[in-house]
N, C-alpha and C positions, 0 to 999 in steps of 0.2 A: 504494500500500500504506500501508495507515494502522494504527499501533502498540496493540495492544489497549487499553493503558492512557490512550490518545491523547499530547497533548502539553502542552508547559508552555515558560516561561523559566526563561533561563539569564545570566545577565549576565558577561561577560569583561571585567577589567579590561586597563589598558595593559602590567603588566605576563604576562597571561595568566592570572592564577587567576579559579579559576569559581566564581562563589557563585549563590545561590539564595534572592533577596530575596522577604520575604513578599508583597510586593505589585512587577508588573509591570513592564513599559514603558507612557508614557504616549504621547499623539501629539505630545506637546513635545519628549521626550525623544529624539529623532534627526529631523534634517532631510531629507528627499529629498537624495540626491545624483545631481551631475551630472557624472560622470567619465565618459566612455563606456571610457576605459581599463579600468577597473573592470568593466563592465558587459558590457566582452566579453570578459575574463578572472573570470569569478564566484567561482574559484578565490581573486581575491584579498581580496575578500569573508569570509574566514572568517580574514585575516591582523587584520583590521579588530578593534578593542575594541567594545565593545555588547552588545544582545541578541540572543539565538539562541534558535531552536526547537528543541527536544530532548525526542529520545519517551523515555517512561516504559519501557518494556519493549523488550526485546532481540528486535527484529523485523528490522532489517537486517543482514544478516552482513558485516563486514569484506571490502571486498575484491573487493564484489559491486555491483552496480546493479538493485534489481528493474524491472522492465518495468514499464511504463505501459499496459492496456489502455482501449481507449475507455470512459467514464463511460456504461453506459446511459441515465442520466438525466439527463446531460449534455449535450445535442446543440448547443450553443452557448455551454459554457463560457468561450471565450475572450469572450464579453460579458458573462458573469458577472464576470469578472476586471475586464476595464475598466471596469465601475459600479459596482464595491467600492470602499469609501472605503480609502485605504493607513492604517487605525488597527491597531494591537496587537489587539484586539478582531477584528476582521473579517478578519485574517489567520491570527488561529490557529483561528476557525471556518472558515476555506476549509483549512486543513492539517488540521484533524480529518477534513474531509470527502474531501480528496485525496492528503493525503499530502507527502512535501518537493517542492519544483519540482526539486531535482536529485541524489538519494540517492546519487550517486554519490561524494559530496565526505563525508569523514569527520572529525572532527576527535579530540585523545586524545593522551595521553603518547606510549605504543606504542602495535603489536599483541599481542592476546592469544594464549596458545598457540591455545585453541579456535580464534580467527578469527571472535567471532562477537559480535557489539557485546553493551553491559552495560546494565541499566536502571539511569538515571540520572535522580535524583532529588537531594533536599536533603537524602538520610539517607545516600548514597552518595559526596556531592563529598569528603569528607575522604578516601576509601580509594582514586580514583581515581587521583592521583600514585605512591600509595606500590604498588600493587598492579601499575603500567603498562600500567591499563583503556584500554579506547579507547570511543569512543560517538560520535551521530552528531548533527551540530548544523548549523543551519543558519539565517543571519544573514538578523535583520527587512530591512537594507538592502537585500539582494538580492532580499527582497517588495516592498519599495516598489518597486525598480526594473523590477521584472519587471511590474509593474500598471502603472507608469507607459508601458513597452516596447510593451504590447499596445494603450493607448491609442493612442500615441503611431504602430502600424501603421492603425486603423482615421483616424486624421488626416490622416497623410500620402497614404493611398490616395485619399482623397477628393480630396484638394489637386492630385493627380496629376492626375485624373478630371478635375473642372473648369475644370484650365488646359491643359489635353490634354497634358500634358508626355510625358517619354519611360519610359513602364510598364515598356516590356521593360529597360531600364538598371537604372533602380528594382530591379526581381527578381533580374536577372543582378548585381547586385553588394549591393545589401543584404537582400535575400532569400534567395535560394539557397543562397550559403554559410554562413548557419548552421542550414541544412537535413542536413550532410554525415551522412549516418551515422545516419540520426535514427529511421528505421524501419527495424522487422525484417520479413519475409515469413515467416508460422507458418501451418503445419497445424493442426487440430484435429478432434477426432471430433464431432460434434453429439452432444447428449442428446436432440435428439428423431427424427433419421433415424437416428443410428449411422453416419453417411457421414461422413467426412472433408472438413472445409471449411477454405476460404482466409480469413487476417486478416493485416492489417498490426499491427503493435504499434509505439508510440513506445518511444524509450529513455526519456523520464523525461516527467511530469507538463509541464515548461517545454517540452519539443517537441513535444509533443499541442497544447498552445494554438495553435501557432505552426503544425501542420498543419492543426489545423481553422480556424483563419483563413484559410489559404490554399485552401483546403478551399473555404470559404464566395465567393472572388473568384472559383474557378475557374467555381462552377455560377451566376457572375452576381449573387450576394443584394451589396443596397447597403445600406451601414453611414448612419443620420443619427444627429446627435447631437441631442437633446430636446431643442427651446428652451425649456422650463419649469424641468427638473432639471437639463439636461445630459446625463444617462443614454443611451448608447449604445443604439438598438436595430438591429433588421433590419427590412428591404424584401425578402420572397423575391420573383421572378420567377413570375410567373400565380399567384400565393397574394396573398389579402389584398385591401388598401387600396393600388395603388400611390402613390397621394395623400398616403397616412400621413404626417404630420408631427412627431406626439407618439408617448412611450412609452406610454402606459397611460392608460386612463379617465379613472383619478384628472387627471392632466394634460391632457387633451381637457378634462375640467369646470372646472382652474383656467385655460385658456385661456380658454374660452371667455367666461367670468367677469370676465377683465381684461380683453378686448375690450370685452365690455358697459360695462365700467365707465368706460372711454375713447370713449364715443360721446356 
């Protein structure tokens, strides 16, 4: 769910006041971090000073979690995520387009009588303390981390794979349980039969990726990474090139190019 007015920063200082600087984060301005503490508690992510993403318009209600349903035009988001650069730029265009990775996390003085978050903007920060607004924000670090996460499963899998190590460990202990809970089983009427059909739903944007990755090992597709760019792509099974080596044309032509140029 993405907020009509889309989104913007928000910067937290140390000691928790919220401003709203004319100009951004840059990609200097916060380092990747490497606490895994952190990063399986995201919870504590939002204790952290820095910038946050915060939607303009009161689209998420206090208190709630909207659903994640699959991106139609997504069918391999989680490689979109691992080729994205982790810049301020290229993550609040991936939240315009998706939404927060985990709305379920709020941040805010209170709660409001209504229950129902406030638009929050740079004409708003001053009346938010005194009024006991609440709004929903949610910390660049736990973007970077979360791109780095998704990498970081299409790496490991391979590593697995070509040292034949033990896959079922792998899943039964860092796969699995952060699966717990993570899909709903929903009804719905079709609009073109009127019949009632079956969908799974994710609970949020971060366990959609983290299904459809696992999505992707179960039916066989192999992850390489592009010796040109790096860029993550796919190998589906009986589709394709299984040869494929590069992501895209563009990179077939500059290989080919630097071969040439080395003979």
């Amino acid at each position: 769910m993405v907020p009509h007015g889309g989104f913007h920063w928000l910067y937290r200082d140390l000691e928790g006041v919220w401003s709203a600087p004319d100009k951004g984060p840059n990609i200097d301005d916060d380092e990747l971090l490497d606490d895994a503490r952190l990063f399986q508690r995201p919870e504590l992510f939002q204790d952290l000073p820095g910038w946050f993403l915060c939607a303009d318009s009161a689209q998420f209600p206090v208190g709630s979690a909207p659903n994640m349903g699959a991106p139609k035009d997504a069918p391999e988001l989680y490689l979109e995520f691992a080729r994205s650069e982790p810049s301020p730029d290229r993550i609040i265009s991936l939240a315009n387009q998706y939404g927060f990775l985990r709305p379920d996390f709020c941040l805010g003085q209170t709660y409001d009588e209504t229950s129902r978050a406030v638009a929050v903007d740079k004409w708003h920060l001053e009346g938010l303390a005194g009024h006991g607004l609440t709004f929903r924000a949610e910390s660049l670090y736990f973007w970077y981390e979360w791109i780095a996460h998704i990498r970081g499963r299409l790496s490991d899998w391979k590593l697995l794979k070509s040292q034949d190590q033990d896959i079922a460990r792998y899943l039964e202990y860092s796969f699995n349980p952060d699966l717990v809970g993570s899909l709903a089983f929903q009804l719905e009427v079709s609009a073109e039969t009127g019949s009632p059909e079956s969908r799974f739903v994710a609970s949020s944007l971060a366990q959609f990726l983290e299904v459809q990755w696992g999505a992707s090992i179960a039916n066989g597709v192999e992850h390489r990474p592009c010796p040109e760019c790096d860029a993550w792509f796919s190998v589906k099974p009986g589709l394709g090139r299984p040869e494929k080596q590069v992501c895209s044309p563009t990179c077939r032509v500059r290989a080919h190019r630097r071969r040439k140029a080395v003979r």
